[in-house]
C-alpha positions in Angstrom: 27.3 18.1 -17.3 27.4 15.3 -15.1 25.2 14.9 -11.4 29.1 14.4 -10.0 30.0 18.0 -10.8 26.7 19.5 -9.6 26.6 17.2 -6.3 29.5 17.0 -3.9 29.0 13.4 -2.3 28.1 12.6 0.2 25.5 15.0 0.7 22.2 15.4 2.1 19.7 15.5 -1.5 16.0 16.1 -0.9 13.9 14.0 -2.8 10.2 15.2 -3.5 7.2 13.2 -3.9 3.5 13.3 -5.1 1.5 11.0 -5.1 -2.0 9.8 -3.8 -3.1 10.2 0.0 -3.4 7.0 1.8 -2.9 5.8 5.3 0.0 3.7 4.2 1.7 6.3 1.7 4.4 8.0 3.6 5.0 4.5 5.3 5.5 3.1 2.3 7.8 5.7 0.6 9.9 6.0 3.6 10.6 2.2 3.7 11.4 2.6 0.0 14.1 5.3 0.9 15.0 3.8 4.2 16.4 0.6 2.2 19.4 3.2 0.4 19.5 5.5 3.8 18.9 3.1 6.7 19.4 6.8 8.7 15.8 8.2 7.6 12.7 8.2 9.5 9.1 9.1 9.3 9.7 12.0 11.9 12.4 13.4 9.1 9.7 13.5 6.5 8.0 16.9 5.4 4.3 16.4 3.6 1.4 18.6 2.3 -1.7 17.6 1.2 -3.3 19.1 -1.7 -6.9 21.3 -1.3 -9.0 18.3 -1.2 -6.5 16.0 0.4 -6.5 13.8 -2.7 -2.8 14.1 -3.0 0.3 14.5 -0.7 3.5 16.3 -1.2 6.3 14.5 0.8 10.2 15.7 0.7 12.7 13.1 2.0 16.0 14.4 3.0 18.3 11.5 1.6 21.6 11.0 2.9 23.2 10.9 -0.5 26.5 8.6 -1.2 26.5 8.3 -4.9 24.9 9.3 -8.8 23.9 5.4 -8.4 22.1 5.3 -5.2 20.2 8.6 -6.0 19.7 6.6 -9.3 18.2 3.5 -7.7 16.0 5.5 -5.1 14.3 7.3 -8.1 13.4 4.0 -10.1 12.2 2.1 -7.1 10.0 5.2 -5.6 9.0 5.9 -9.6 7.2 1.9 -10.2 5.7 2.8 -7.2 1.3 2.3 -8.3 0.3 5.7 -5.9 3.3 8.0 -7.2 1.7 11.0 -9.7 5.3 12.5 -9.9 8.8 13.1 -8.4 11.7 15.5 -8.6 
């Protein structure tokens, strides 16, 4: 089935993301985002950090427009060195 029967866009699409605890790491995955969805900031990220803080969680609520830009977002954030995984 395709994503444009599931998703109504626009839409707001959380996108969740692991990857390895640094000072720059959210900063850096929010600029990746922020260049598809000028509209999200820092303050609208969520994170966890894993038991022994190796690791943060991080959900980005994405302002959604299109299969393509959802598309785009998940190949840029993927080459990213620090991301472990995404979904």
């Amino acid at each position: 089935m395709p994503l444009e029967e599931l998703i109504s866009f626009p839409c707001t699409f959380a996108i969740k993301v692991t990857g390895i605890n640094g000072v720059d790491f959210v900063k850096e995955m929010v600029a990746i985002v922020a260049k598809f969805d000028p509209v999200l900031t820092h303050e609208k990220v969520s994170f966890n950090l894993s038991r022994s803080e190796k690791y943060m969680a991080l959900t980005m609520p994405v302002q959604a427009t299109s299969r393509e830009q959802l598309d785009a977002i998940y190949r840029t954030i993927h080459a990213h060195p620090h991301v472990k995984f995404m979904l």
